[in-house]
C-alpha positions as CSV (number, residue, x, y, z in Angstrom):
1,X,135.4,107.7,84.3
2,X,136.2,111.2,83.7
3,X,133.1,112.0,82.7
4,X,131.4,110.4,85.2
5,X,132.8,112.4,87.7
6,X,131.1,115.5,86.1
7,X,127.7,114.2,87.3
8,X,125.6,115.1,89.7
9,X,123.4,112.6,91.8
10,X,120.9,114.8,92.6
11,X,119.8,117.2,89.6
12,X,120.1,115.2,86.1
13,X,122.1,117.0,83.2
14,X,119.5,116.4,80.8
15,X,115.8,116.9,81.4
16,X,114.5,117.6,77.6
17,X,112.2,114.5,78.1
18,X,110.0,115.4,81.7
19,X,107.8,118.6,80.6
20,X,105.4,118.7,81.0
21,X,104.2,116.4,83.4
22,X,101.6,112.7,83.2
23,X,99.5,111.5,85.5
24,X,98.5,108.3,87.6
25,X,96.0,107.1,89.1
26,X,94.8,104.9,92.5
27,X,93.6,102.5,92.8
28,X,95.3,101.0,90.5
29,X,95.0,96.9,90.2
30,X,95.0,95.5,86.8
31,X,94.5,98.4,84.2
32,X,92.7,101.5,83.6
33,X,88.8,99.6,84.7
34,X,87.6,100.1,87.8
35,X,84.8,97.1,87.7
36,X,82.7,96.0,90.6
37,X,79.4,95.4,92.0
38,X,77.9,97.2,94.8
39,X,75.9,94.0,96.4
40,X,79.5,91.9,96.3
41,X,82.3,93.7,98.6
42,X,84.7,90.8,97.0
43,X,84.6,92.7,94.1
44,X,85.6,96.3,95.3
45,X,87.3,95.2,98.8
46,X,90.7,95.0,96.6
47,X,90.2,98.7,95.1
48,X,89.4,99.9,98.9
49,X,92.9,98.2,100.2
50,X,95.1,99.2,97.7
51,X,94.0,103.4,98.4
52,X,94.6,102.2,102.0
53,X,98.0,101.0,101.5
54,X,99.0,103.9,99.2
55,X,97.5,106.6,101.5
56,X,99.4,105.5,104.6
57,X,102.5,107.8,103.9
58,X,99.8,110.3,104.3
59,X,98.3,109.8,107.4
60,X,98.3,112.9,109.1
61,X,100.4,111.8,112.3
62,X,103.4,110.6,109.7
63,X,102.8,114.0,108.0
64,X,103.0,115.8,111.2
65,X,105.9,113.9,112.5
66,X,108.0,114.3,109.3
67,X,107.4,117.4,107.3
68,X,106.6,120.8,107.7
69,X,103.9,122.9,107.6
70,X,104.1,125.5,104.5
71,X,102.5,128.9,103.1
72,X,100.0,128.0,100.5
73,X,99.6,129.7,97.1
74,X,103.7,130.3,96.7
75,X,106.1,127.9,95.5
76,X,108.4,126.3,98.3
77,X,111.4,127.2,97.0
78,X,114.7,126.2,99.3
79,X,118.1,127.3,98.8
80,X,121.6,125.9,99.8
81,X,124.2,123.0,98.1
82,X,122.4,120.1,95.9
83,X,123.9,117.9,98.4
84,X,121.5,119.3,101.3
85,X,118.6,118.0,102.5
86,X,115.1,119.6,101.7
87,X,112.3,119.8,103.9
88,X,108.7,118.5,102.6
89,X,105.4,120.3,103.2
90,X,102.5,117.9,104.9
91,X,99.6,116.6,102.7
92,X,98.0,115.0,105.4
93,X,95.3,112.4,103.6
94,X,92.6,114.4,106.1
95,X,92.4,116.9,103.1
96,X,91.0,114.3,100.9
97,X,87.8,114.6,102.8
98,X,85.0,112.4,101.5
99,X,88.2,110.2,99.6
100,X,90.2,109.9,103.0
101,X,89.2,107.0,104.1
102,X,89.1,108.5,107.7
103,X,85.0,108.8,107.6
104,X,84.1,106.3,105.2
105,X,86.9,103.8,105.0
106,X,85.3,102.1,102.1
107,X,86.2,105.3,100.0
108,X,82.9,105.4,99.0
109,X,82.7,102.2,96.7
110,X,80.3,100.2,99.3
111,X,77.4,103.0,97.8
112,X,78.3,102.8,94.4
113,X,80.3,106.5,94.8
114,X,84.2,105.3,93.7
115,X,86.8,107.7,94.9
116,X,89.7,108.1,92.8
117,X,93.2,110.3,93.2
118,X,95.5,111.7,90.9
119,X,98.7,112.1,91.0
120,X,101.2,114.4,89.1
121,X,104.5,112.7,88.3
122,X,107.6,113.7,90.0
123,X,109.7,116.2,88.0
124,X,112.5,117.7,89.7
125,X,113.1,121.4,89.4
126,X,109.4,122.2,87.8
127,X,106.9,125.1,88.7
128,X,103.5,123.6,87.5
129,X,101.3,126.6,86.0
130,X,103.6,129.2,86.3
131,X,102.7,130.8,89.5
132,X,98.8,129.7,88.9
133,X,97.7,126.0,90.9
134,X,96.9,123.6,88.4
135,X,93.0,122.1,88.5
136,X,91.7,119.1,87.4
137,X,88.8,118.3,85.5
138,X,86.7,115.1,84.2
139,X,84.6,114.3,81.8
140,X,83.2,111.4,79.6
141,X,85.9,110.3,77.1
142,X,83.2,109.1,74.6
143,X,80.0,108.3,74.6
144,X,77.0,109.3,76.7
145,X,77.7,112.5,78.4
146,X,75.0,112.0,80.9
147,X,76.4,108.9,82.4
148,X,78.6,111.0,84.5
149,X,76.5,113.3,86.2
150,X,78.6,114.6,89.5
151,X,82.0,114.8,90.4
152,X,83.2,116.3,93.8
153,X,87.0,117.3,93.7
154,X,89.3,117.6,97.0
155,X,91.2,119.3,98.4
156,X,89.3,122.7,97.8
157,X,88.2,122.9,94.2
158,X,90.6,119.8,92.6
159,X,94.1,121.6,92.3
160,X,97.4,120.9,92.9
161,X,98.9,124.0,95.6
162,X,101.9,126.0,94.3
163,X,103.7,125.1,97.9
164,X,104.5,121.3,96.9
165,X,106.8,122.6,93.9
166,X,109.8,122.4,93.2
167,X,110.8,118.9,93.8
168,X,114.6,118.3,94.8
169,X,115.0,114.4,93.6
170,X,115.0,111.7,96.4
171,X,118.5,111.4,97.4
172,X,117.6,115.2,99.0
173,X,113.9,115.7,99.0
174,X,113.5,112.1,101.4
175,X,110.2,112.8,103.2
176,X,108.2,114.4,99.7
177,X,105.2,113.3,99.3
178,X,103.6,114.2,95.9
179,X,100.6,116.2,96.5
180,X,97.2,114.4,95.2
181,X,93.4,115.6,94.2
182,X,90.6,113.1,94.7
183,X,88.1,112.9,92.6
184,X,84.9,111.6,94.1
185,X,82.3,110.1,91.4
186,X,79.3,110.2,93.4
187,X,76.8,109.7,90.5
188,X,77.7,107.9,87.6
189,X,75.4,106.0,85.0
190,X,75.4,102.1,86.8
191,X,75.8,99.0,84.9
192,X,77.2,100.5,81.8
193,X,80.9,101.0,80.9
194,X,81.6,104.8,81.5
195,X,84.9,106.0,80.0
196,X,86.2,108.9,81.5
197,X,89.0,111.5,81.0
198,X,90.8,113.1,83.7
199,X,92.8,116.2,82.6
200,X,95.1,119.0,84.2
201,X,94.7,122.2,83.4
202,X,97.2,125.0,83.5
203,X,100.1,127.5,81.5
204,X,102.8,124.7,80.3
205,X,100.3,121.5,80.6
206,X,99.6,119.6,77.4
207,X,96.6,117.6,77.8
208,X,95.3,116.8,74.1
209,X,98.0,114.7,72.6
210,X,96.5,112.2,70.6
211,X,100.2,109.8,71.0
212,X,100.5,109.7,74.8
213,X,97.1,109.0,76.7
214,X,99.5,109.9,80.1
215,X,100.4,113.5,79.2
216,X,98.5,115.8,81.4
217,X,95.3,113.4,81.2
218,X,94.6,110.0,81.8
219,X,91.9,108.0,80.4
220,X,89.9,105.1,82.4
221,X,87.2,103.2,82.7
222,X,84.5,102.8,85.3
223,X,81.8,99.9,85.4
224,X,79.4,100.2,88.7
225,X,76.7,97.2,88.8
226,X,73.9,97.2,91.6
Protein backbone atom coordinates (compact mmCIF):
# COMPACT_ATOMS: atom_id res chain seq x y z
CA UNK A 1 0.00 0.00 0.00
CA UNK A 2 3.02 1.93 0.74
CA UNK A 3 4.25 1.63 -2.47
CA UNK A 4 1.26 2.42 -4.07
CA UNK A 5 1.19 5.63 -2.67
CA UNK A 6 4.51 6.52 -4.51
CA UNK A 7 2.65 6.53 -7.80
CA UNK A 8 1.59 8.84 -9.94
CA UNK A 9 -1.64 8.72 -12.00
CA UNK A 10 -0.69 10.78 -14.57
CA UNK A 11 3.09 10.17 -15.82
CA UNK A 12 3.98 6.24 -15.44
CA UNK A 13 7.30 5.27 -13.57
CA UNK A 14 8.36 3.07 -16.13
CA UNK A 15 8.21 3.82 -19.84
CA UNK A 16 11.27 1.48 -21.26
CA UNK A 17 8.60 -0.27 -23.45
CA UNK A 18 6.79 2.96 -25.65
CA UNK A 19 9.83 4.31 -27.94
CA UNK A 20 9.63 4.62 -30.27
CA UNK A 21 6.21 4.84 -31.41
CA UNK A 22 3.58 2.24 -33.88
CA UNK A 23 1.11 3.10 -35.98
CA UNK A 24 -2.78 2.55 -36.87
CA UNK A 25 -4.70 2.77 -39.36
CA UNK A 26 -8.66 3.92 -40.45
CA UNK A 27 -10.64 2.51 -41.55
CA UNK A 28 -10.20 -0.27 -39.85
CA UNK A 29 -13.06 -3.18 -40.00
CA UNK A 30 -11.79 -6.62 -40.04
CA UNK A 31 -7.99 -6.63 -40.68
CA UNK A 32 -5.26 -5.01 -42.59
CA UNK A 33 -7.58 -5.56 -46.41
CA UNK A 34 -9.32 -2.88 -47.52
CA UNK A 35 -11.52 -5.04 -50.27
CA UNK A 36 -14.31 -3.60 -52.36
CA UNK A 37 -15.78 -3.02 -55.54
CA UNK A 38 -16.40 0.32 -57.09
CA UNK A 39 -19.84 -0.69 -58.95
CA UNK A 40 -21.23 -2.11 -55.36
CA UNK A 41 -21.37 0.86 -52.54
CA UNK A 42 -22.42 -2.28 -50.08
CA UNK A 43 -19.06 -3.14 -50.32
CA UNK A 44 -17.22 0.15 -49.38
CA UNK A 45 -20.23 2.04 -47.59
CA UNK A 46 -18.83 0.26 -44.24
CA UNK A 47 -15.10 1.65 -44.83
CA UNK A 48 -16.81 5.28 -45.57
CA UNK A 49 -18.83 5.06 -42.08
CA UNK A 50 -16.32 3.93 -39.93
CA UNK A 51 -13.74 7.27 -41.09
CA UNK A 52 -16.94 9.14 -40.40
CA UNK A 53 -17.51 8.02 -37.06
CA UNK A 54 -13.73 8.22 -36.17
CA UNK A 55 -13.36 11.73 -37.65
CA UNK A 56 -16.14 13.37 -35.73
CA UNK A 57 -13.87 14.39 -32.68
CA UNK A 58 -12.34 16.30 -35.42
CA UNK A 59 -14.89 18.26 -36.85
CA UNK A 60 -13.71 21.58 -36.97
CA UNK A 61 -16.63 23.29 -34.79
CA UNK A 62 -15.64 20.61 -31.78
CA UNK A 63 -12.05 21.57 -32.43
CA UNK A 64 -12.79 25.21 -32.26
CA UNK A 65 -15.00 24.90 -29.32
CA UNK A 66 -12.51 22.80 -27.25
CA UNK A 67 -8.91 23.31 -27.96
CA UNK A 68 -6.67 25.91 -28.87
CA UNK A 69 -5.05 27.20 -31.60
CA UNK A 70 -1.07 26.60 -31.51
CA UNK A 71 2.37 27.85 -33.26
CA UNK A 72 3.35 25.32 -35.74
CA UNK A 73 6.84 23.87 -36.18
CA UNK A 74 7.68 23.99 -32.12
CA UNK A 75 6.81 21.58 -29.63
CA UNK A 76 3.75 22.57 -27.32
CA UNK A 77 5.38 22.21 -24.32
CA UNK A 78 3.15 23.33 -21.01
CA UNK A 79 4.47 23.73 -17.63
CA UNK A 80 2.84 23.59 -14.09
CA UNK A 81 1.87 20.41 -11.41
CA UNK A 82 1.16 16.79 -13.17
CA UNK A 83 -2.20 17.19 -11.60
CA UNK A 84 -3.09 20.33 -14.03
CA UNK A 85 -4.95 20.23 -16.84
CA UNK A 86 -3.33 20.68 -20.37
CA UNK A 87 -4.66 22.45 -23.21
CA UNK A 88 -4.92 20.54 -26.72
CA UNK A 89 -4.06 22.17 -30.06
CA UNK A 90 -7.03 21.88 -32.87
CA UNK A 91 -6.62 19.38 -35.80
CA UNK A 92 -9.64 20.26 -37.29
CA UNK A 93 -10.44 17.13 -39.98
CA UNK A 94 -10.69 20.35 -42.72
CA UNK A 95 -6.83 19.80 -43.03
CA UNK A 96 -7.36 16.36 -44.37
CA UNK A 97 -8.48 17.95 -47.58
CA UNK A 98 -9.33 15.46 -50.27
CA UNK A 99 -9.55 12.64 -47.08
CA UNK A 100 -12.04 14.95 -45.02
CA UNK A 101 -14.92 13.87 -45.90
CA UNK A 102 -16.31 17.52 -46.06
CA UNK A 103 -16.15 17.64 -50.16
CA UNK A 104 -16.40 14.15 -51.02
CA UNK A 105 -18.05 12.37 -48.18
CA UNK A 106 -17.39 9.09 -49.76
CA UNK A 107 -13.59 9.67 -48.98
CA UNK A 108 -12.96 8.92 -52.25
CA UNK A 109 -13.81 5.07 -52.41
CA UNK A 110 -17.04 5.71 -54.70
CA UNK A 111 -14.07 6.42 -57.75
CA UNK A 112 -11.92 3.70 -56.84
CA UNK A 113 -9.39 6.49 -54.94
CA UNK A 114 -9.41 4.93 -51.05
CA UNK A 115 -8.40 7.42 -48.47
CA UNK A 116 -6.65 6.21 -45.62
CA UNK A 117 -5.19 7.98 -42.18
CA UNK A 118 -2.47 7.26 -39.89
CA UNK A 119 -2.15 7.62 -36.69
CA UNK A 120 0.88 7.71 -34.35
CA UNK A 121 0.26 6.02 -31.02
CA UNK A 122 -0.08 8.05 -27.90
CA UNK A 123 3.15 8.16 -25.83
CA UNK A 124 3.21 10.51 -23.04
CA UNK A 125 6.14 12.72 -22.57
CA UNK A 126 7.74 12.05 -26.28
CA UNK A 127 9.19 14.64 -28.84
CA UNK A 128 8.83 12.68 -32.24
CA UNK A 129 11.98 13.54 -34.58
CA UNK A 130 13.85 15.55 -32.36
CA UNK A 131 12.86 18.98 -33.25
CA UNK A 132 12.30 17.83 -37.06
CA UNK A 133 8.17 16.79 -38.07
CA UNK A 134 8.12 13.33 -38.80
CA UNK A 135 6.79 12.36 -42.68
CA UNK A 136 5.24 9.58 -43.94
CA UNK A 137 5.82 7.59 -46.88
CA UNK A 138 4.26 4.37 -48.89
CA UNK A 139 5.17 2.12 -50.98
CA UNK A 140 4.45 -1.47 -52.33
CA UNK A 141 5.41 -4.04 -49.61
CA UNK A 142 6.06 -6.73 -52.33
CA UNK A 143 5.41 -7.32 -55.47
CA UNK A 144 4.70 -5.07 -58.55
CA UNK A 145 5.99 -1.70 -57.84
CA UNK A 146 3.86 -0.16 -60.51
CA UNK A 147 0.60 -1.10 -58.99
CA UNK A 148 0.78 1.87 -56.91
CA UNK A 149 1.32 4.62 -59.01
CA UNK A 150 0.16 8.00 -56.93
CA UNK A 151 -0.25 8.80 -53.48
CA UNK A 152 -1.30 12.38 -52.32
CA UNK A 153 -0.46 12.95 -48.47
CA UNK A 154 -2.41 15.66 -46.20
CA UNK A 155 -2.02 17.83 -44.29
CA UNK A 156 0.95 19.65 -46.29
CA UNK A 157 3.40 17.09 -47.41
CA UNK A 158 2.31 13.85 -45.00
CA UNK A 159 3.91 14.89 -41.59
CA UNK A 160 3.06 14.84 -38.26
CA UNK A 161 3.57 18.99 -36.73
CA UNK A 162 6.07 19.34 -33.81
CA UNK A 163 2.97 21.45 -31.95
CA UNK A 164 0.86 18.22 -31.13
CA UNK A 165 3.85 16.85 -28.87
CA UNK A 166 4.25 16.20 -25.87
CA UNK A 167 1.31 14.29 -24.73
CA UNK A 168 0.31 14.66 -20.95
CA UNK A 169 -1.82 11.19 -20.48
CA UNK A 170 -5.63 11.47 -20.34
CA UNK A 171 -6.43 12.04 -16.79
CA UNK A 172 -4.71 15.74 -17.81
CA UNK A 173 -4.48 16.06 -21.56
CA UNK A 174 -8.78 15.47 -21.76
CA UNK A 175 -9.54 17.26 -25.10
CA UNK A 176 -5.97 15.70 -27.20
CA UNK A 177 -6.65 14.69 -30.17
CA UNK A 178 -3.79 12.70 -31.80
CA UNK A 179 -2.74 14.39 -34.92
CA UNK A 180 -3.36 12.26 -38.26
CA UNK A 181 -1.91 12.27 -42.07
CA UNK A 182 -4.11 10.94 -44.79
CA UNK A 183 -2.95 9.19 -47.37
CA UNK A 184 -5.04 9.48 -50.49
CA UNK A 185 -4.38 6.43 -53.03
CA UNK A 186 -5.73 7.90 -56.09
CA UNK A 187 -4.25 5.42 -58.60
CA UNK A 188 -3.54 2.10 -57.67
CA UNK A 189 -3.36 -1.18 -59.94
CA UNK A 190 -7.40 -2.42 -59.80
CA UNK A 191 -8.45 -5.87 -59.35
CA UNK A 192 -5.22 -7.15 -57.99
CA UNK A 193 -4.18 -7.52 -54.35
CA UNK A 194 -1.73 -4.49 -53.74
CA UNK A 195 0.27 -4.80 -50.54
CA UNK A 196 1.44 -1.67 -49.25
CA UNK A 197 3.79 -0.30 -46.48
CA UNK A 198 3.21 2.82 -44.68
CA UNK A 199 6.29 4.06 -42.82
CA UNK A 200 7.36 7.11 -40.53
CA UNK A 201 10.27 8.65 -41.08
CA UNK A 202 12.39 10.63 -38.65
CA UNK A 203 15.66 10.84 -35.86
CA UNK A 204 14.44 8.07 -33.11
CA UNK A 205 11.80 6.14 -35.49
CA UNK A 206 12.49 2.54 -36.14
CA UNK A 207 10.68 1.45 -39.11
CA UNK A 208 12.49 -1.94 -40.45
CA UNK A 209 12.06 -4.37 -37.67
CA UNK A 210 11.41 -7.55 -39.20
CA UNK A 211 9.47 -8.86 -35.38
CA UNK A 212 6.89 -5.99 -35.05
CA UNK A 213 5.00 -5.08 -38.40
CA UNK A 214 3.51 -2.00 -36.03
CA UNK A 215 6.77 -0.29 -35.19
CA UNK A 216 6.94 2.95 -37.16
CA UNK A 217 5.25 1.12 -40.25
CA UNK A 218 2.30 -0.67 -40.84
CA UNK A 219 1.60 -3.08 -43.50
CA UNK A 220 -1.84 -3.56 -45.42
CA UNK A 221 -3.58 -4.64 -48.13
CA UNK A 222 -5.70 -3.01 -50.75
CA UNK A 223 -8.01 -4.83 -53.38
CA UNK A 224 -10.04 -2.27 -55.73
CA UNK A 225 -12.39 -4.19 -58.34
CA UNK A 226 -14.38 -2.09 -61.08
Amino acid sequence: YVMLLTLSPYTPRFRDRVSPPGVMIRPYLNGFTIAFNVSQPNTWQPYVDNMHHFLAAYDDKVQEEKNIECVPGQYFIQGGNDSEEKKACQFKRSLLQSCSGIEDPTFGYSKGQPCILLKMNRIIGYCPGAGVPVSVDCKVQKGNESHLRSVDFYPGNGTFDLMYYPYYGKFTHVNYTSPLVAMHFTDVQKNYLVPIQCSLNGKGIINDLNSDRFLGRIIFTLSIGK
